[in-house]
Every structure is written in structure tokens, then in C-alpha cells.
C-alpha positions in Angstrom: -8.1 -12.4 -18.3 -6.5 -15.5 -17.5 -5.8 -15.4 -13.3 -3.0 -18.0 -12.8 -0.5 -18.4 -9.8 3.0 -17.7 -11.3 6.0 -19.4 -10.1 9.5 -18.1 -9.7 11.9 -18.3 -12.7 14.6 -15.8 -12.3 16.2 -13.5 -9.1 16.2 -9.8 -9.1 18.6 -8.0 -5.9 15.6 -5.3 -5.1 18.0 -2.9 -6.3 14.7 -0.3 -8.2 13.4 -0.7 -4.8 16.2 1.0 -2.7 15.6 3.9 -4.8 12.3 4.7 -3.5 12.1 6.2 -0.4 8.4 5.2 0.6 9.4 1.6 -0.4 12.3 1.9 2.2 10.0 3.2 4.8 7.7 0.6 4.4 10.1 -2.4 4.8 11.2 -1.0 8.4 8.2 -2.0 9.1 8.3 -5.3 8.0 9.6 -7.8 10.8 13.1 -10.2 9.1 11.5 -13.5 8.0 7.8 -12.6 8.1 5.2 -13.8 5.9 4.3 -11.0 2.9 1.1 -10.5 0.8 1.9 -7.1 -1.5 -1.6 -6.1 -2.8 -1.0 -4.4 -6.4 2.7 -5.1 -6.1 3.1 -3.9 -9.6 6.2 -5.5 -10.9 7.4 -6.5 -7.6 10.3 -4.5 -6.7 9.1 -4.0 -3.0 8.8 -7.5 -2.9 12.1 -8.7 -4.5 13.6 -5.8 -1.4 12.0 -7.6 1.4 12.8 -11.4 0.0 16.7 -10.3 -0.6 17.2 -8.0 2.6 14.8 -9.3 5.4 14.5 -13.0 4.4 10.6 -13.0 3.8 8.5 -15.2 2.5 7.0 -12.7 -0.6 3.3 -13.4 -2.7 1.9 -10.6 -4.7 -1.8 -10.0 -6.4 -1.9 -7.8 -9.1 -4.6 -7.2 -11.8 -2.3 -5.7 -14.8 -0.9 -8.3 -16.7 2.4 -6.4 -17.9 3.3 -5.8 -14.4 2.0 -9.2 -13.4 5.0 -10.4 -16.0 7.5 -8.0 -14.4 6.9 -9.9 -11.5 7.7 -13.3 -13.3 10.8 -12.2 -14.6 12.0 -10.6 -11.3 11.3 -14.1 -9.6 8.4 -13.1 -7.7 5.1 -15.1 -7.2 2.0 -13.8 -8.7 -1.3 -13.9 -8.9 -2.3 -12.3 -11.7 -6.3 -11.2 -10.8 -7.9 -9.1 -9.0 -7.1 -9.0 -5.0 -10.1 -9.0 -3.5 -10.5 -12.4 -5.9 -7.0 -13.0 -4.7 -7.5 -12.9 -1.4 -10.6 -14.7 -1.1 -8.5 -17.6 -1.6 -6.5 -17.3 1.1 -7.5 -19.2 4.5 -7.5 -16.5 7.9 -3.9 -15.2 9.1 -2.1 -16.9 5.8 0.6 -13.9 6.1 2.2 -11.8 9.2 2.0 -8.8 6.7 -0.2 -7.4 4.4 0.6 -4.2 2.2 -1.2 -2.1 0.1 0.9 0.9 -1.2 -0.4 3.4 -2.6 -3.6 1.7 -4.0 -6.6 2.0 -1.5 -7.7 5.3 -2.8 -7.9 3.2 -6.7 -10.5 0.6 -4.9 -13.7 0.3 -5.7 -14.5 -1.3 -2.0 -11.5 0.2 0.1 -13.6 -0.9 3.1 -14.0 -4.5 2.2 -10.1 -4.3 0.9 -9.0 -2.9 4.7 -10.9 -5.7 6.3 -10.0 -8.4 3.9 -6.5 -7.2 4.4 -6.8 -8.3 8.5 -8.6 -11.4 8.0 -5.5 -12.7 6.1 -2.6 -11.0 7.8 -1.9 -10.1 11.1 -1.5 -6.3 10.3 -1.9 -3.9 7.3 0.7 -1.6 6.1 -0.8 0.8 3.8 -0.1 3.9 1.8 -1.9 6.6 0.3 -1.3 10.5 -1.1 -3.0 13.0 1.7 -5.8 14.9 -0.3 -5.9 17.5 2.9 -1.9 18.2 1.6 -1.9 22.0 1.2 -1.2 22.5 -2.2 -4.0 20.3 -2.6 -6.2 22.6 -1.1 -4.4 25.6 -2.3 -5.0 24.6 -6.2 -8.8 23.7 -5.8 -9.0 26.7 -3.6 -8.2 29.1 -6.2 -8.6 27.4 -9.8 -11.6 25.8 -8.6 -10.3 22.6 -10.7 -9.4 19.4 -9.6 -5.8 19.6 -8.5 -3.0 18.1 -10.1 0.9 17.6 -9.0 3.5 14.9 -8.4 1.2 13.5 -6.2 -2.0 13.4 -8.2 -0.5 13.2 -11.3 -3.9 12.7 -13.8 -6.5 14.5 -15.2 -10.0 14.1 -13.4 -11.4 12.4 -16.6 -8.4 9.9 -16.7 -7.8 9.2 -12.9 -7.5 5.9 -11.4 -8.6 7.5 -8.2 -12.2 7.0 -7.5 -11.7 7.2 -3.2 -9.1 9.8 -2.4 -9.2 10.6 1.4 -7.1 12.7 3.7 -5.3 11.5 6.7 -7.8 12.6 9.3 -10.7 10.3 7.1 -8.6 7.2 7.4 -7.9 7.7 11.2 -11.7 8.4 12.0 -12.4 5.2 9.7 -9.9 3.1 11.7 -11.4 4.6 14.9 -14.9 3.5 13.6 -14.2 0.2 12.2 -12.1 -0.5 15.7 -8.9 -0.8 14.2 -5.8 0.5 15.8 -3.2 3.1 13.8 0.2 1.1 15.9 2.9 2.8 13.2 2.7 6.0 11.1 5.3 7.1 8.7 4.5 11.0 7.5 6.3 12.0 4.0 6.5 15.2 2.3 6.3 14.7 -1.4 9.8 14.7 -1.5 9.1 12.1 1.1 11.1 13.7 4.0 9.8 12.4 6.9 8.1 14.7 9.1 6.5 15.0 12.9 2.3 14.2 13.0 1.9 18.3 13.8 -0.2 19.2 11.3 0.0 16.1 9.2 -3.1 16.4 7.2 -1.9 19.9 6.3 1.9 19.3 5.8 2.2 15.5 5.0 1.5 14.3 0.9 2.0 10.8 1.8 1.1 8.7 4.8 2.2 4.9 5.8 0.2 3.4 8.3 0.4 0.1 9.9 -2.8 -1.1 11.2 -4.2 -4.2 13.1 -7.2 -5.1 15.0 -7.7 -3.7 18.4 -7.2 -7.2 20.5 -4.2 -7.8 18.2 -2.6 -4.3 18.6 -3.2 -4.7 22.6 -1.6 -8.5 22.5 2.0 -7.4 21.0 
């Protein structure tokens, strides 16, 4: 697989991006101007958003070369590889904002990848479907099979998913690695936002913005 840094060469408005709600959700977060790694940016819609309505400064990592194209042709830079490879290129705090959407449970290493993530931003935005979602729990509850909806789409033999977790996992994990939850976004799957009551039993989607204990306390 050749791993190359790809340059811009054309300009995309965002416009795919607007369309998604979780993608809209996430750039509130992102502060106007700020420095943006996307990890598995996919074709780089997210990223082509924040460059065109929040004036950052946009680099993505992602493995799959089609996408990795995608990206090229939308005008966004690329480094086509994997991103913990990606990353360990990068020097400590290279970008204000690192995001992983909807990718963490698809690592091999998600704890390396969440730490990683902090050495070379300031704070983590990442998102991930809830395996403690009801329905979740309803289908392997009484098929006894591994459950499958919009949200986990795949059959178990075909799965990219090989660490799916539920919200309360990746709070204790924060809480253990001493890392600090400072933002949480809670979707339905039809990603309506919704209150943390009963998140791990009500929410399919979580965004979370994390940062380092010290750092959270600083801002």
C-alpha cells in the first residue's frame, strides 16, 4: 500500500456533510480556526465542513485508498496509511482537535488510539454506536444472535467491529486512564439529541470530547 501525503487539488463546499446530523454535532464542538486531525476521515466530507464554515486548518489519515482519493478530489490533505502509522509522525500537540468518528470500536488498539489521540491534540472528539442501546439488548435478548440494525449494520462474520463498547465502558475507561469526559452529545439513531438519563439504555450514538485531566482543569 503505497502511504503518501496528498496535496490539495480541487475545493468541495461541505455540502454531504450538512446532511449528516452527527457530523453537524461534532463541528459545534470544534473551536473557528482550530487546528484538525480527522482519524478515518473517509472521503473527507467532515473535513471539507469545518475548512469551509469554521476556517480550520483540516489533515486526515485514512487507510482505504478509494476514500483516501475521495479526499484528493474534495481538496483535502491525506495521508493515506494507517493512523496509528499516521500519527506517529506527528510531533506532541501538532493539532487543537483530534476526531475519530465512529471508528474506535473498528481498532485493533483503541487504547493506544485514545492516548495517541492526546499526545497529538489538545482534546479528542470521538464517536461510537452504544452497544448497551436497547434494541441492542432486546435482539440478543431474545434471538440469542448477534444483533443487527441501522446501527450495526453487518453480519458477525463480516463486521468491522472487533471492540464494540457501551457508553458506561468508555466513561469507566476515561475515569481509569484519568481522562476527563468535558462535552457529551447523546443521539438516538435517528440522531435526536437526548438528556444523559438513561443514556446507555436510550442513546445509539454518543460524541464525546475528551482531554487530559490537567488540560480539562486549565480551560
Amino acid at each position: 500500500m503505497a502511504r503518501v501525503m496528498a496535496r490539495r487539488t480541487a475545493h468541495d463546499n461541505g455540502g454531504a456533510a450538512r446532511r449528516r446530523p452527527d457530523y453537524q454535532m461534532i463541528a459545534a464542538l470544534v473551536p473557528a480556526g482550530a487546528r484538525v486531525l480527522d482519524l478515518g476521515c473517509g472521503d473527507g466530507q467532515l473535513l471539507a465542513l469545518l475548512e469551509e464554515t469554521k476556517g480550520c486548518r483540516v489533515q486526515g489519515i485514512e487507510i482505504l485508498e478509494q476514500a483516501a482519493t475521495a479526499c484528493i478530489q474534495r481538496g483535502v490533505p491525506v495521508y493515506h496509511g494507517d493512523m496509528l502509522e499516521g500519527m506517529s509522525f506527528l510531533s506532541d500537540g501538532a493539532f487543537d482537535v483530534v476526531i475519530l468518528s465512529q471508528t474506535l470500536q473498528q481498532t485493533m488498539r483503541p487504547l493506544v488510539v485514545l492516548h495517541e489521540m492526546l499526545r497529538v491534540g489538545r482534546r479528542a472528539i470521538i464517536s461510537f454506536p452504544n452497544f448497551g442501546y436497547w434494541r441492542t439488548r432486546l435482539q440478543l435478548l431474545l434471538s440469542g444472535r448477534m444483533p443487527r440494525h441501522d446501527l450495526l449494520p453487518y453480519p458477525w462474520y463480516e463486521t468491522p467491529n472487533v471492540h464494540l463498547c457501551t457508553i458506561l465502558d468508555f466513561c469507566e475507561l476515561c475515569e481509569q486512564e484519568g481522562l476527563a469526559i468535558t462535552e457529551q452529545v447523546l443521539l438516538t439513531p435517528s440522531h435526536r439529541p437526548i438528556s444523559p438519563f438513561l443514556a446507555n439504555w436510550r442513546a445509539g450514538l454518543a460524541i464525546m470530547q475528551v482531554e487530559r485531566n490537567g488540560e480539562a482543569k486549565e480551560a
